[in-house]
C-alpha positions, 0 to 999 in steps of 0.5 A: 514423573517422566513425562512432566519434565518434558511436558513443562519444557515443552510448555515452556517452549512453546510459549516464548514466542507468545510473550516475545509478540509485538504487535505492529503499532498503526490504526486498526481502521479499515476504512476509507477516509472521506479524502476525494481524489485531486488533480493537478496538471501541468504543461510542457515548456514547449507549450504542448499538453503534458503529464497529468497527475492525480492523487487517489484517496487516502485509504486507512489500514491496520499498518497505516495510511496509504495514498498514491500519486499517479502521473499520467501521459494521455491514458498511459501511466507513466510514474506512481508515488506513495505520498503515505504509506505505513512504516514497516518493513515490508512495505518498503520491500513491497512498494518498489514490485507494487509500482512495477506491476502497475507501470506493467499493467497500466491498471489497478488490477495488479498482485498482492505482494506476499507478505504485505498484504494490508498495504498491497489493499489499500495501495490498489484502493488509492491507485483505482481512485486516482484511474477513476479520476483521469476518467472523470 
């Protein structure tokens, strides 16, 4: 009889946070949309070839939609704007280190931000998409 009490505490304890869950609501797709990449381009005042902007594709994920818009100055990337992204929390605290890791390396090939993993794919799915279409 001694052991069951702390056996059914524990128990107890232990499934609290299985019946407190909320799983995060969203798509469960991983996949890529059929979205190709678009370019828009645009000229200074003084007439002189200016900025350049490309929107990658739309990419899917179990948190939500992601899709970049990279505005390039010749070959150098020069802003990154997130035209979809899910709604949570750390998305928001992971997209201002996503967009400097990107203007650092002038690349895709950046670092995941823990802890926003899902978003972290998809944003570097979105933004080679929109590399590859300022090399098309």
């Amino acid at each position: 009889m001694k052991r069951v009490i702390p056996a059914l505490v524990l128990s107890v304890a232990g499934l609290i946070p299985v019946w407190r869950y909320e799983p995060s609501t969203g798509t469960t797709s991983t996949t890529e949309s059929a979205s190709t990449p678009s370019v828009s381009s645009s000229t200074s005042s003084s007439g002189s070839p200016g900025s350049t902007t490309f929107t990658g594709t739309t990419v899917a994920t179990e948190k939500g939609d992601v899709q970049v818009q990279v505005t390039f100055e010749g070959d150098r990337i020069t802003a990154v704007e997130m035209l979809k992204q899910p709604d949570h929390p750390q998305t928001t605290a992971a997209l201002p280190k996503l967009v400097a890791e990107t203007l650092a390396a002038q690349s895709a090939d950046i670092d995941t931000v823990s802890g926003a993993t899902v978003t972290s794919d998809g944003y570097r799915e979105s933004l080679q998409a929109a590399i590859d279409a300022n090399g098309a």
